[in-house]
N, C-alpha and C positions, 0 to 999 in steps of 0.2 A: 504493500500500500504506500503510495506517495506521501509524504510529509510535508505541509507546503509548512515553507518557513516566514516569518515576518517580519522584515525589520525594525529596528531601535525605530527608526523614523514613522513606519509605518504603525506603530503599537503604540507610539505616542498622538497621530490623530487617530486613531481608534478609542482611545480614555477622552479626548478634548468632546470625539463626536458623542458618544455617551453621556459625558458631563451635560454639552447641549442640549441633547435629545430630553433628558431627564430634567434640565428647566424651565421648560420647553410649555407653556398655558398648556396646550392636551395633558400632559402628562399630570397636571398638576390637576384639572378636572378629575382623574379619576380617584381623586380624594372625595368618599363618601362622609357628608355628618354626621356624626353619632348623635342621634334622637335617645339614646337609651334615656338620658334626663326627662325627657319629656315623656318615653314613654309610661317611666315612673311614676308619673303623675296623671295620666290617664290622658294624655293626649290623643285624637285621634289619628288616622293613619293618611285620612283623605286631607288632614290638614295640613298634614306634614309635605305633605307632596305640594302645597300652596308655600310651603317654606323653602323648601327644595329651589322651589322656580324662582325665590327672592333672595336664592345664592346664601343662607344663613350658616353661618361659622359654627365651630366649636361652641367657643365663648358665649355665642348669643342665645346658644341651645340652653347655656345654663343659666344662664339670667332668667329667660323667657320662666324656665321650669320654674325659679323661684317668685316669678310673678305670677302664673298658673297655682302654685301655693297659697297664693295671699288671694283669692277667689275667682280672677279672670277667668272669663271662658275661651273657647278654642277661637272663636270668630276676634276677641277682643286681642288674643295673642300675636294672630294675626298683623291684625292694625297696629300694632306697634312694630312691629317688623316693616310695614310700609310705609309708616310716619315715621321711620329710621333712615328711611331709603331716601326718602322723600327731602329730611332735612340733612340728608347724606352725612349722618352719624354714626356708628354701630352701636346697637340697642348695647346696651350698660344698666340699666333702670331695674334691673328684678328687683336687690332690697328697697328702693326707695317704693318704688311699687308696694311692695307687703305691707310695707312699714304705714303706708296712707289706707291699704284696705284696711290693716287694723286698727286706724283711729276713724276707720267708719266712710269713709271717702265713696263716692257709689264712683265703675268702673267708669260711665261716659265722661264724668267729671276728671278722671284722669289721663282717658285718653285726650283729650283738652287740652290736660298740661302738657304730655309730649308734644303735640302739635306747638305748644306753644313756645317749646324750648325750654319749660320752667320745670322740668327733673332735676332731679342734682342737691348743689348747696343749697335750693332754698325750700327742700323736700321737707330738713327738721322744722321750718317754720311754719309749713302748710299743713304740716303733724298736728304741733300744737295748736294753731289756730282751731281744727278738728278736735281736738281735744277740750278746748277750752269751748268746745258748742257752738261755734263759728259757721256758718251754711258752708258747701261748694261752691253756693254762688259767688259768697264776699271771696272766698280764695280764689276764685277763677277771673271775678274784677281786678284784683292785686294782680295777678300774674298775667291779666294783660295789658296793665299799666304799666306794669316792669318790662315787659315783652316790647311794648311802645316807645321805652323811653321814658315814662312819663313822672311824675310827681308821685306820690302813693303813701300814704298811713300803712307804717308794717305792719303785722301780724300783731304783734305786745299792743300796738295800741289800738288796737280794733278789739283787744280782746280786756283793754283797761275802760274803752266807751261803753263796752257791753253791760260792764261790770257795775258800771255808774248809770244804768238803766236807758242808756240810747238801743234803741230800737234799731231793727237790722234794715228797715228799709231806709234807715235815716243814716245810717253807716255809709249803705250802699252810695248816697246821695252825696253824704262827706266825700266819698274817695272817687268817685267822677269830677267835686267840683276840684280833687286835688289837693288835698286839705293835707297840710305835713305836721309831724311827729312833736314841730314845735309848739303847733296850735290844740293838741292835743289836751295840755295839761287845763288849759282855758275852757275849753270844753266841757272836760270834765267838772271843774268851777263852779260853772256854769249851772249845770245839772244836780250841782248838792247845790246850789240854792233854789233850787226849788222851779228852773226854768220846762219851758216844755221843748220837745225834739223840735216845733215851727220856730219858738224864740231861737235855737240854736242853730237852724238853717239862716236864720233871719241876719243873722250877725255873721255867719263862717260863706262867704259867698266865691270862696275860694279865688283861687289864682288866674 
């Protein structure tokens, strides 16, 4: 039997052309994601294959699973993987996710927040705010006043008007007209002396 031989030269573009071959976008396509997190959790299979087509990672298999923990359904899991795409991020959000289902947050109100860019740093605030009995609505106003740019009473003090018996539609009405953190304390003043939510629009006619 003939022995074909190879040379030094040729054994060297044969490793170069393998190296290529092997970095090559095909090859790297045939990297399957491991679903096992999700299927952990009871994801289904038809969904998965909607994940599939929106090229989802590793990483975001496991996020996803731990926001499918905190009560998402398979459709809402979904939509954060497209609102990921969408604001061309890679989904990161599972604890912040749980961490708002558990202080009561309903899921439309947080796919909201991804839309609106406001996961993240300012997830502990939106916590509390829910905690402290705050609607989705006053959080989803805040977060699209920070989304905007705009002016905004934080979270602590939406949750110190509260406490001084301002009323949520009257909050709502503070934080459109832009009413800041400094006017806050007056406010509050205001209403231990005994004023009504109108006397306190009446005067804060914002910015």
């Amino acid at each position: 039997m003939e022995v074909v031989k190879i040379s030094l030269s040729g054994k060297i573009l044969l490793a170069a052309l393998a190296v290529f071959v092997s970095a090559s976008p095909g090859c790297r396509k045939l990297h399957r994601t491991n679903f096992a997190p999700l299927d952990g959790v009871g994801f289904s299979y038809s969904r998965e294959e909607d994940l599939r087509a929106l090229d989802i990672s590793d990483a975001e298999v496991v996020e996803l699973a731990k926001a499918k923990r905190g009560g998402l359904d398979d459709d809402a899991c979904v939509g954060l993987i497209r609102i990921a795409r969408v604001n061309q991020q890679p989904f990161a959000d599972g604890d912040n996710i749980f961490a708002l289902r558990q202080a009561g947050m309903s899921v439309p109100a947080i796919l909201e927040l991804a839309r609106l860019k406001q996961l993240g740093l300012q997830t502990g605030e939106e916590q509390a705010m829910r905690l402290a009995g705050l609607s989705d609505s006053l959080v989803l106003e805040l977060a699209r006043r920070r989304a905007e740019g705009k002016p905004a009473l934080s979270g602590s003090s939406l949750a110190n008007l509260r406490n001084a018996g301002i009323s949520e539609s009257t909050m709502m009405e503070l934080l459109r007209r832009g009413i800041s953190d400094k006017q806050m304390a007056g406010i509050v003043a205001l209403k231990r002396k005994g004023a009504s939510d109108s006397t306190v629009l009446s005067r804060y006619s914002g910015s």
